[in-house]
Every structure is written in C-alpha cells, then in structure tokens.
C-alpha positions as CSV (number, residue, x, y, z in Angstrom):
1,X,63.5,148.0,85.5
2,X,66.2,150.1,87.1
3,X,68.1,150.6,84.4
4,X,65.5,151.9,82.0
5,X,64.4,154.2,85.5
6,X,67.7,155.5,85.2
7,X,67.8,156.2,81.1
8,X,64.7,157.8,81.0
9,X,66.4,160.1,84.0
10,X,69.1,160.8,81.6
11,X,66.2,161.9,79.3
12,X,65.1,164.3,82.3
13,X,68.3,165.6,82.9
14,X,69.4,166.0,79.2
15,X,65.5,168.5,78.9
16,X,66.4,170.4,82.6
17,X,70.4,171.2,80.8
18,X,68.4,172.9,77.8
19,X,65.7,174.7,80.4
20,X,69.1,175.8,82.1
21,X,70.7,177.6,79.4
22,X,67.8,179.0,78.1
23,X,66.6,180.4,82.0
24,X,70.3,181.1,82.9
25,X,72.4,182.5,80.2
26,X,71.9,185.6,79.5
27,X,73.0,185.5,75.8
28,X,72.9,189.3,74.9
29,X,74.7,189.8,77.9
30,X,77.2,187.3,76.9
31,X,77.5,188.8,73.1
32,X,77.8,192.2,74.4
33,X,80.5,191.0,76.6
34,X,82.3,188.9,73.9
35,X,82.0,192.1,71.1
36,X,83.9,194.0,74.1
37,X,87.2,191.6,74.8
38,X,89.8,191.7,72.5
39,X,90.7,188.5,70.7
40,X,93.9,187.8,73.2
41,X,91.1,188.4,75.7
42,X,88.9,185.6,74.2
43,X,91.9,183.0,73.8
44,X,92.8,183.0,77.1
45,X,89.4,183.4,78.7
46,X,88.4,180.0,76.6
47,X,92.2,178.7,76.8
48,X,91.8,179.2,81.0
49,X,88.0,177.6,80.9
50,X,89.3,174.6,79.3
51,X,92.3,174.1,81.5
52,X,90.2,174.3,84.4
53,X,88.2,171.9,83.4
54,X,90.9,169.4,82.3
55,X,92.5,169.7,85.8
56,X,88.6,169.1,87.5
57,X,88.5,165.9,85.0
58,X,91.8,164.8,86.6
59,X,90.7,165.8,90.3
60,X,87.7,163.4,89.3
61,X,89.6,160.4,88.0
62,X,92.4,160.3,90.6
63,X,89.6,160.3,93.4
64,X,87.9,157.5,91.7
65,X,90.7,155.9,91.5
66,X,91.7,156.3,95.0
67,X,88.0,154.1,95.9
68,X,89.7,151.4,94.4
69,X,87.6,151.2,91.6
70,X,88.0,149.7,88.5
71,X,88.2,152.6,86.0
72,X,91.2,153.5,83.6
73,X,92.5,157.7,83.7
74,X,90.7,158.2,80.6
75,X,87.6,157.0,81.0
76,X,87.5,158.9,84.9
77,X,88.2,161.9,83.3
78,X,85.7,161.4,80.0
79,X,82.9,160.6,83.0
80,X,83.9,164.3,84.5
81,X,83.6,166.0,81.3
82,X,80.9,164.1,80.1
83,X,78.9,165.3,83.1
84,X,79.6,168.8,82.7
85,X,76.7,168.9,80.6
86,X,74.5,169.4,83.7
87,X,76.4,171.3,85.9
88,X,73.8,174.3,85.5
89,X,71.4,171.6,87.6
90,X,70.4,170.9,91.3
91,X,72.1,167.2,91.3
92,X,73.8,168.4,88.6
93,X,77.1,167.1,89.9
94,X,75.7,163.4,90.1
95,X,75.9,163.2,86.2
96,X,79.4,161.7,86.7
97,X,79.0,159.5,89.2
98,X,76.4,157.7,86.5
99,X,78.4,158.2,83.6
100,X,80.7,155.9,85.7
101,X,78.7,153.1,86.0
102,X,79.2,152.5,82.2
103,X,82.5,151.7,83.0
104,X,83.5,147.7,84.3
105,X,81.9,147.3,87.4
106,X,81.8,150.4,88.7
107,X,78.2,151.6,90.7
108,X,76.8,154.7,91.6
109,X,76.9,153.7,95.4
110,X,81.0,153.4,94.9
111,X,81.7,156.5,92.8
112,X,79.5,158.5,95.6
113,X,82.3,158.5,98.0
114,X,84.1,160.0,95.7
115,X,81.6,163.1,95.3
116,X,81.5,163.3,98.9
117,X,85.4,163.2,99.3
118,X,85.8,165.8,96.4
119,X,83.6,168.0,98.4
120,X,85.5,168.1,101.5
121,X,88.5,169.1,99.4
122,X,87.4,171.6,97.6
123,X,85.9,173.3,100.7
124,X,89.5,173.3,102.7
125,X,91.3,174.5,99.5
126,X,88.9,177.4,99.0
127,X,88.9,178.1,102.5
128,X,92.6,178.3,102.6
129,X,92.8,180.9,99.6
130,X,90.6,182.5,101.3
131,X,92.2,182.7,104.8
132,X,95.2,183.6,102.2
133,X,93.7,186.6,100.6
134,X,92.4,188.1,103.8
135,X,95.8,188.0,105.2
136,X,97.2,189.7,102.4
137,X,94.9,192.4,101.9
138,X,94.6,193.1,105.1
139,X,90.8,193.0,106.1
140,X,88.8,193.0,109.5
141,X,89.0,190.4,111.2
142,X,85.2,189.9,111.3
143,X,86.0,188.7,107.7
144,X,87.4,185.8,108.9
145,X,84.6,184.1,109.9
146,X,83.1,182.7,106.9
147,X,86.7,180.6,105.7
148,X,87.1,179.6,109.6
149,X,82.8,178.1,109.2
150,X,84.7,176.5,105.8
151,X,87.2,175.1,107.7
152,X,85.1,173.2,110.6
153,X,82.8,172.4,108.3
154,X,85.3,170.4,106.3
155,X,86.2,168.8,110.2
156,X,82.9,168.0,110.9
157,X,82.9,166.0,107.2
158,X,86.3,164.5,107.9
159,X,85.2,163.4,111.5
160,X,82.1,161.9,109.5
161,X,84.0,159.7,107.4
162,X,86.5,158.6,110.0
163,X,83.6,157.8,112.7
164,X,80.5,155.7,112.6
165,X,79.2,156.8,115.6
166,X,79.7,160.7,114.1
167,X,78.0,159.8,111.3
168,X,75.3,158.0,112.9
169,X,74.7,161.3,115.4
170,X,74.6,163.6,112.4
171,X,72.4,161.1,110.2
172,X,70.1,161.1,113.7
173,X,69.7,165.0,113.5
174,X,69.3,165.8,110.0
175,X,66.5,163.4,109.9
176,X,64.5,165.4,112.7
177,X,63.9,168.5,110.5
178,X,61.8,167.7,107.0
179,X,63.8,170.2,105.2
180,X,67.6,168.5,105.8
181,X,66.0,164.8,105.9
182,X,65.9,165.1,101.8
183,X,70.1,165.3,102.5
184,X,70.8,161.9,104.1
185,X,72.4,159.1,101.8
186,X,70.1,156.2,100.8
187,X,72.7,153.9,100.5
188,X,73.5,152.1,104.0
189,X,76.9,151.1,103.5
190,X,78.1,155.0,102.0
191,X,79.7,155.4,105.2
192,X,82.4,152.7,105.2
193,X,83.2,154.0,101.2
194,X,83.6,157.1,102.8
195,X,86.3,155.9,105.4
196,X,88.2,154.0,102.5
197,X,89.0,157.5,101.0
198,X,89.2,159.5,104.6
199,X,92.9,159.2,104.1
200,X,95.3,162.0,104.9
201,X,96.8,161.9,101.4
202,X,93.9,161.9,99.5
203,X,92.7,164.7,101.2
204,X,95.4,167.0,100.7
205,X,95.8,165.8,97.2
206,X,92.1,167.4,96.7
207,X,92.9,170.4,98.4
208,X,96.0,171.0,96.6
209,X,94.1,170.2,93.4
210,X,90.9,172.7,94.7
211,X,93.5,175.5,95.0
212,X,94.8,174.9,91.5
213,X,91.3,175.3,90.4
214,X,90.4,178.3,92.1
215,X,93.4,180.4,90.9
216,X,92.6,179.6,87.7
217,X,88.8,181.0,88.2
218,X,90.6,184.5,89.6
219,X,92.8,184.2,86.7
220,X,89.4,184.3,84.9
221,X,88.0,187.0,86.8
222,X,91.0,189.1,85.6
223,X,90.9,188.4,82.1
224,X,87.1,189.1,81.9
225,X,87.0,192.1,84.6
226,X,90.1,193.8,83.0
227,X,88.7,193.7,79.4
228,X,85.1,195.0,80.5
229,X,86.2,198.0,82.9
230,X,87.9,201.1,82.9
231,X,89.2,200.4,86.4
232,X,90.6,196.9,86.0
233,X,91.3,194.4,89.2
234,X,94.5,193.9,91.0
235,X,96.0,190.3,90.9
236,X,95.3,189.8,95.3
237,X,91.9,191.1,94.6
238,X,90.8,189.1,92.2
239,X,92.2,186.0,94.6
240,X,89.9,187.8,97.4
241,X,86.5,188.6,95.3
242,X,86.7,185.0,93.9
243,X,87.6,182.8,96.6
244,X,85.5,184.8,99.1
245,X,82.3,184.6,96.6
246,X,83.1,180.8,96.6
247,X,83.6,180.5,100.6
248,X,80.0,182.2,100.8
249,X,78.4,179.8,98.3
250,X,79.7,176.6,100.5
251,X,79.0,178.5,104.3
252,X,75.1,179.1,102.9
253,X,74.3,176.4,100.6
254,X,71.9,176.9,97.0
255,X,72.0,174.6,94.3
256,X,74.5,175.0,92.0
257,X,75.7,178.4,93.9
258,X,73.5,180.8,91.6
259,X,72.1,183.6,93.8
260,X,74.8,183.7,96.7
261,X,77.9,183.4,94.8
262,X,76.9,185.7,91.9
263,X,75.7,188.2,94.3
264,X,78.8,188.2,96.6
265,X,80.8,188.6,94.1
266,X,79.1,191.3,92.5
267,X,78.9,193.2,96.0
268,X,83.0,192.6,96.3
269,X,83.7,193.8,93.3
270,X,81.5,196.9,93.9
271,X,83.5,197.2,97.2
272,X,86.5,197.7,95.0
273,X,85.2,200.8,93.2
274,X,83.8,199.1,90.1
275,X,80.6,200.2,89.5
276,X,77.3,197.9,90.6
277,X,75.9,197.7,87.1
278,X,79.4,197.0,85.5
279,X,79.8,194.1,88.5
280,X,76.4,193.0,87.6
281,X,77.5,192.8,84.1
282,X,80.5,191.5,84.6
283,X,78.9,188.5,86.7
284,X,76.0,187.9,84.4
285,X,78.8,187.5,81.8
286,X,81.4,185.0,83.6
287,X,78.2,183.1,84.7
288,X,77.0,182.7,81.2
289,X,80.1,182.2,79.7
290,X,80.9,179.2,81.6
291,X,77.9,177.6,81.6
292,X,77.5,177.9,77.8
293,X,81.0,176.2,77.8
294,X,80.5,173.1,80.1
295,X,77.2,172.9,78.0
296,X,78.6,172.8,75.1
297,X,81.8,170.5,75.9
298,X,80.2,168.2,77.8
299,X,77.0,167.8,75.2
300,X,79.9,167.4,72.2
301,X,81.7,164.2,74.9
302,X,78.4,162.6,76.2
303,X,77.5,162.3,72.1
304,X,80.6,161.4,71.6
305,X,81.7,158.4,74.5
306,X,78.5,157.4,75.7
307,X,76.2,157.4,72.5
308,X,74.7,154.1,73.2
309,X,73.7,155.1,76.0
310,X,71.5,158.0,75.0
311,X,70.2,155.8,72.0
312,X,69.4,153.0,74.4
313,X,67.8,155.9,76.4
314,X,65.8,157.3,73.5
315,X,64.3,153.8,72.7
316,X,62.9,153.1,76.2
317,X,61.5,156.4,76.2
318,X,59.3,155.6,72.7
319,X,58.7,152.0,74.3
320,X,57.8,153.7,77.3
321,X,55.3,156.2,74.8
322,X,53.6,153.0,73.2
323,X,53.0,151.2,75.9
324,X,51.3,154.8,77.9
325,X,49.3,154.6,74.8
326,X,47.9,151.2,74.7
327,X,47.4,151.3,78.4
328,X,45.6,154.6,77.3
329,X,43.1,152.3,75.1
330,X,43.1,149.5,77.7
331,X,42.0,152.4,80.2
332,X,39.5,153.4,78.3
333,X,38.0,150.2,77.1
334,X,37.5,149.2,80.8
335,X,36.1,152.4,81.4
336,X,33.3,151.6,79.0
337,X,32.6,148.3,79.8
338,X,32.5,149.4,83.8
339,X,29.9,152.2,82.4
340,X,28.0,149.0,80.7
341,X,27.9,147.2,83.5
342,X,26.6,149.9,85.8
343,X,24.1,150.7,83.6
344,X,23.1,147.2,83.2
345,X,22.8,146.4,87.1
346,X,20.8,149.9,87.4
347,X,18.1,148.6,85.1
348,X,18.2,145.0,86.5
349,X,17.8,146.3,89.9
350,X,14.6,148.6,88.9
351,X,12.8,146.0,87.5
352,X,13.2,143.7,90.5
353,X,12.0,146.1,92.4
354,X,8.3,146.8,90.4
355,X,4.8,145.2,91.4
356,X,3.7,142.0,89.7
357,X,2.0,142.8,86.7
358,X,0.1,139.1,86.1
359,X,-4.2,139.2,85.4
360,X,-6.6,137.6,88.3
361,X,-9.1,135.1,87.4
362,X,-12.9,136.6,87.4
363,X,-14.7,135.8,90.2
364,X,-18.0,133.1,89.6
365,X,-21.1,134.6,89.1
366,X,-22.4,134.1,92.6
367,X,-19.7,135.3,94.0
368,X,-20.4,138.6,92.6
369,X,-24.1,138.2,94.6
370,X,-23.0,137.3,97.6
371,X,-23.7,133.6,97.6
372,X,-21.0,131.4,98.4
373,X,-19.6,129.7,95.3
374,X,-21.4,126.1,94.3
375,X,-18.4,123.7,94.5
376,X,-18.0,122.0,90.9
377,X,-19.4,118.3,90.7
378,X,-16.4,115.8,90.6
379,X,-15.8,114.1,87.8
380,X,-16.7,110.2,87.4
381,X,-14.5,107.7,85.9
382,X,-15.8,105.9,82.7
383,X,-16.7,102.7,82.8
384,X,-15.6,99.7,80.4
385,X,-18.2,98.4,78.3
C-alpha cells in the first residue's frame, strides 16, 4: 500500500513540475532574452548551467555516500539529476531522496540526513562568499548581519545534529506554534542519521562544494547580465548581488526561494545603476532559464533511468481509476437499495399505524327494541335408534 502511495505521488509531483513551468517561466521573457545574447553568450550560459549541475549531482552522491549507504557514484548522481525535474516545487528537493530508494537498500529515512547535511553546507558556504564580497566591496557594516544570521543558523543545525538534548529542545519549540509544527521530521530515529554525517570533514567538504556552486551562479549572472545591458557587472559585484540574493533567501525562508531571492537580487542589481525594469528582466530571464533547463534535463534522466518506475506508476494510477469506478457503482447501488428500504419501512410503518377496518355482526332484532336478547336453545344430542 505504501509503495503504490508513493507512485501515485510521483504522478502528483510529475502534474505540479508541468503547473510550474507553465506558472513560472516566463517564456517571452526568456525568447526575448535568448534573441538578445550572442551565441558565445548562449554556449556558456548553457555550458555554465550544466556544470553546475554536474558538480550539485556529485555534492549529492558523495553525501550519500558519506551515510554509509549502499549506492554506487553513478547512480547518487543519476538520483540528483533525476530529481531536478521538480526543483520549481515546495518539497521539490525530496525528489532525490526517493529516486534513491530505487537503489539496493537504500530508504528515504537514510538519504534524509543527507538533505539535511547538504543544507547546513550550502548555508556556511554562501554565507562565507557572502562575508567575502562585503569585505571586498567595502559595504556598511549593517550589511553584515544577514551572512552572520547564515552563519548561527548553520551552528544552531550543527549543534542539532551533534546533540540529542538540542534537538529534542528545538523539536519541543517548533511544535508549540501550528505554523513551524508542519517542519519537524516524522521519522524518530532522523536524529542519530543526522549525527553519523555531523562530521567535521563532511561538513567542510559541503561547504567547499557550496562555494564552487555559487561562483558558478555569479559566473551566470555575468554572462546573462553583460549580454542584456548597456552597463554590464563587475566580476566582485556579481559575487555580491548573487551570494547576497541567496543569503536572503536562506535568512527568510519561501519555498523554493521565488519571491525573496528574485527580488533581492533585482533591488541589488538596481543598486548598481542598472535600471529596475532591465533587473526585472534580467531576473525574470535567469529564473526562467534555469528552471526550463533542470526541467528539461531532469524529465530527459527520470525517462531515461527510472522508466519502470513511472510505468509501474502509471498502471496503479489506471488501477486506482477502475477500482474509483466500480466503487462508484457499488456506491450507487447501495444508495438505491438504502432508498428501497426506507421507502419500504415508511409504508410498513403507516399501515401499522391505521384503525382496524374488520365488519361487526348485526345486532338481534330485540336488541334493536330494547329487549334483552333471548339466549338460543341448546342443542340436543341425537339419540340411537
């Protein structure tokens, strides 16, 4: 039963990634913004995407493999970007950690540690590019706030993993408020997978491979921000806009980052001189570009490696549409023969309840004149002749 559960949520997933792109890209933005790179422009932006993604899919596989789990390179890094297919989704990221449970015998509850591991390193590498780029361009120190929240943040997670009693006094306090209680694992033993991986090697591995990723996502921003302006971006300000967007989206949490990182970025890039509607452009069109690519890729590799699953998926849902259908005509056979039976009981009811109906005798003659009535003469036996 829990396995066709979790194919038909593959099914769910697979119709929220093609609501995604239709709600999210914004494809005359992204033509407009394709007709007006050069083709060197195009190569690298594409070139950059897919390198990025490569070096996620290792990030992926070597914390995986760091659990302990039984799972080859390949197949780690197939699960990664497999799953990009719904990165566009709240949840999105969880895609992998399924796709991994088609591998030996790997389960969800193992390959979560890994997610939650990832997470800390990625927010102490952006953190630190961030710290980084403020240093080097010389901004307020106000500014330093949001990469120093990054930064305990990460702590508080890395104290989380390394301590039960921690992780038992933040589980306590995010289950007071209705809105944070939706956050707290289901799984009762996540904690001690998370203190397998809370080593100080895997960590820094994940940082240094979250750093890798982010300069390649400024190198994006220079490619695509240098071919659609006049005005072009310096190399330290693309490292600033992007990694400060990206320290904003972690510091005030939404779904999948659309809405605070997109606007940050747009306001930074604005700060720089360039125009709001060109940022706005500029955003609408790195935004729809990548997410057009991960859908893309990762629809091509989840056809490709994990067919049978979607076909195994597809069957349960049309078993799952025959048997709503006869239960549909089992429904409403019962409801007749309830409607039957009411009706049934109604009448037999109302004719319990009427006045008998059966004739008197007539009265004797004398009765009718008062007299009392003349008792009839018994009847003598015969006698034998």
């Amino acid at each position: 039963m829990r396995s066709q559960l979790r194919r038909i949520i593959l099914i769910t997933i697979a119709i929220g990634i093609v609501l995604a792109v239709v709600f999210f890209v914004d494809f005359g933005t992204l033509l407009s913004a394709l007709g007006g790179l050069s083709v060197t422009a195009l190569v690298s932006l594409f070139l950059l995407l897919a390198i990025s993604a490569v070096v996620k899919a290792v990030r992926w596989a070597y914390f995986l493999r760091a659990a302990r789990l039984d799972i080859s390179w390949r197949n780690g890094m197939t699960t990664y970007l497999a799953g990009m297919t719904a990165g566009a989704l709240p949840g999105g990221s969880w895609l992998p950690v399924r796709l991994a449970q088609e591998h030996g015998t790997v389960r969800m509850r193992q390959a979560a540690a890994a997610l939650f591991v990832a997470f800390v390193g990625d927010i102490i590498g952006i953190s630190l590019v961030a710290w980084a780029s403020l240093l080097i361009t010389r901004q307020p120190g106000p500014t330093f706030v949001l990469p120093a929240i990054g930064l305990f943040m990460a702590g508080v997670l890395i104290a989380m993993g390394r301590s039960r009693r921690v992780w038992m006094y933040v589980d306590r306090l995010l289950a007071r408020s209705r809105v944070t209680r939706r956050w707290l694992p289901q799984e009762s033993d996540i904690q001690s997978r998370v203190n397998a991986l809370m080593r100080s090697g895997v960590i820094a591995r994940g940082a240094l491979f979250s750093i890798a990723t982010t300069s390649l996502s400024a190198v994006v921003l220079v490619v695509v921000v240098r071919g659609l302006t006049f005005t072009g971006i310096s190399w330290r300000d693309a490292f600033f806009v992007h990694s400060m967007s990206e320290t904003t989206a972690i510091v005030i949490p939404i779904p999948g980052g659309i809405g605070t990182s997109d606007s940050s970025l747009a306001g930074l890039m604005n700060s720089l001189g360039i125009g709001w509607v060109r940022a706005t452009y500029v955003v609408l069109a790195l935004r729809s570009a990548d997410l057009l690519f991960k859908t893309i890729v990762g629809s091509l590799l989840l056809v490709a490696f994990y067919n049978k699953l979607l076909m195994t998926a597809l069957k349960v849902r049309s078993r799952a549409g025959r048997a709503g259908q006869q239960a549909k005509r089992v429904w409403k056979f019962s409801s007749e023969m309830t409607r039957r039976g009411t009706r049934t009981a109604r009448i037999s009811g109302a004719r319990a309840h009427e006045p008998s109906r059966q004739p008197v005798a007539a009265a004797a003659p004398s009765a009718q004149h008062g007299q009392p009535p003349v008792p009839a003469e018994p009847r003598r036996p015969s006698t034998p002749a």
